[in-house]
C-alpha positions in Angstrom: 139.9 -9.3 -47.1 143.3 -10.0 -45.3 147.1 -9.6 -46.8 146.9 -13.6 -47.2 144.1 -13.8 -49.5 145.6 -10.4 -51.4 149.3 -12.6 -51.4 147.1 -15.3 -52.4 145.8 -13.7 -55.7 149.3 -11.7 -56.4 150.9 -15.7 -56.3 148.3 -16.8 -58.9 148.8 -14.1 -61.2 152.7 -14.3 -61.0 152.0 -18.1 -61.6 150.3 -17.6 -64.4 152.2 -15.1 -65.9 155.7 -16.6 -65.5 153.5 -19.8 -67.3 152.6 -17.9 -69.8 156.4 -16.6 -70.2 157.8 -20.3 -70.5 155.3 -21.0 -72.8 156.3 -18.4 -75.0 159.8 -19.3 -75.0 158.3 -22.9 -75.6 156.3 -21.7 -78.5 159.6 -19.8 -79.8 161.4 -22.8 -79.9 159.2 -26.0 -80.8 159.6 -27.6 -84.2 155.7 -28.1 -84.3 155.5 -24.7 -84.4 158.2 -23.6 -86.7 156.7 -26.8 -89.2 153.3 -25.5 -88.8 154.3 -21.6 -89.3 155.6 -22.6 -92.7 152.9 -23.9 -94.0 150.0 -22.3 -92.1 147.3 -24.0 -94.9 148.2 -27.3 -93.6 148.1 -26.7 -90.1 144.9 -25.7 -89.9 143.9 -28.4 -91.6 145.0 -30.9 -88.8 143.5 -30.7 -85.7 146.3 -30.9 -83.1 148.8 -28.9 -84.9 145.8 -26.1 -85.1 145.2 -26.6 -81.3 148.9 -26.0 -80.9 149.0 -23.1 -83.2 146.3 -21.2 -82.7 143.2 -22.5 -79.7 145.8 -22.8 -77.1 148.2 -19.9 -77.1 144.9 -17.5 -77.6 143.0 -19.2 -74.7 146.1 -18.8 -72.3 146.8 -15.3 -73.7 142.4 -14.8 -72.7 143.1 -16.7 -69.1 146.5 -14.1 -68.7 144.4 -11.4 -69.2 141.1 -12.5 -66.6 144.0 -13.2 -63.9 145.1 -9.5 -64.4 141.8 -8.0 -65.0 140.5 -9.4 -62.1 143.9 -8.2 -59.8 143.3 -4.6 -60.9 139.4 -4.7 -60.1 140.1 -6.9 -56.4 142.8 -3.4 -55.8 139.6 -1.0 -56.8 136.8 -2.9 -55.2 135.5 -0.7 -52.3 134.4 -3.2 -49.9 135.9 -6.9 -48.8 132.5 -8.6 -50.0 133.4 -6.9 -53.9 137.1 -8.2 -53.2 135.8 -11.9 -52.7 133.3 -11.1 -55.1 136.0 -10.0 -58.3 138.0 -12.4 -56.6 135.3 -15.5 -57.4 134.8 -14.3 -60.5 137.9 -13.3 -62.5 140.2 -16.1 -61.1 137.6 -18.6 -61.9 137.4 -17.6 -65.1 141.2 -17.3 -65.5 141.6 -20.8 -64.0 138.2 -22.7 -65.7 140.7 -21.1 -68.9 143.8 -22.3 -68.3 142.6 -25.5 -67.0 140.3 -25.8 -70.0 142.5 -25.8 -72.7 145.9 -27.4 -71.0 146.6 -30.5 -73.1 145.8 -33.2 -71.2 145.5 -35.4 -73.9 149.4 -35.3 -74.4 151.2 -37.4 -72.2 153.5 -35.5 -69.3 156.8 -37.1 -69.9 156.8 -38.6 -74.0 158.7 -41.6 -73.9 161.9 -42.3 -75.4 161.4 -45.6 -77.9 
């Protein structure tokens, strides 16, 4: 276990942390949200404005918490072999997360017609 791969986990969690920070300012802000918020009934009732609502910012908030799970037990693992091994692990499970429920189905850049 060398300072690159410890610099490498530390830039991952930061990564994902300061994603989840835009994202909550995001969240703060969108219509969607503020729509679906006042009338929580009907939200749920549609699919994508549940996603929105609900499945993602709980997945992200589960994949937040793996990344920094997994930091602490990488600091407290007594050997480099345990390192690698929380290391596997708990970033896998923080990235399978994240990567899992990003949604792709929406297009990057909406167009303007």
């Amino acid at each position: 276990w060398s300072t690159s791969d410890a610099g490498a986990v530390r830039v991952f969690v930061n990564a994902l942390s300061l994603q989840f920070v835009v994202g909550v300012i995001l969240y703060a802000v969108s219509p969607l949200i503020r729509t679906a918020l006042g009338d929580m009934g009907a939200a749920m009732g549609t699919r994508t404005v549940r996603y929105f609502v609900v499945e993602h910012v709980a997945i992200m908030i589960v994949a937040v918490a793996f990344a920094h799970v997994g930091a602490a037990r990488i600091r407290k693992a007594a050997s480099d072999s345990a390192r690698f091994q929380a290391a596997t692990i708990w970033m896998g499970l923080a990235l399978a997360a994240a990567a899992g429920f990003t949604p792709w189905f929406r297009p990057f850049f909406p167009s303007f017609q």
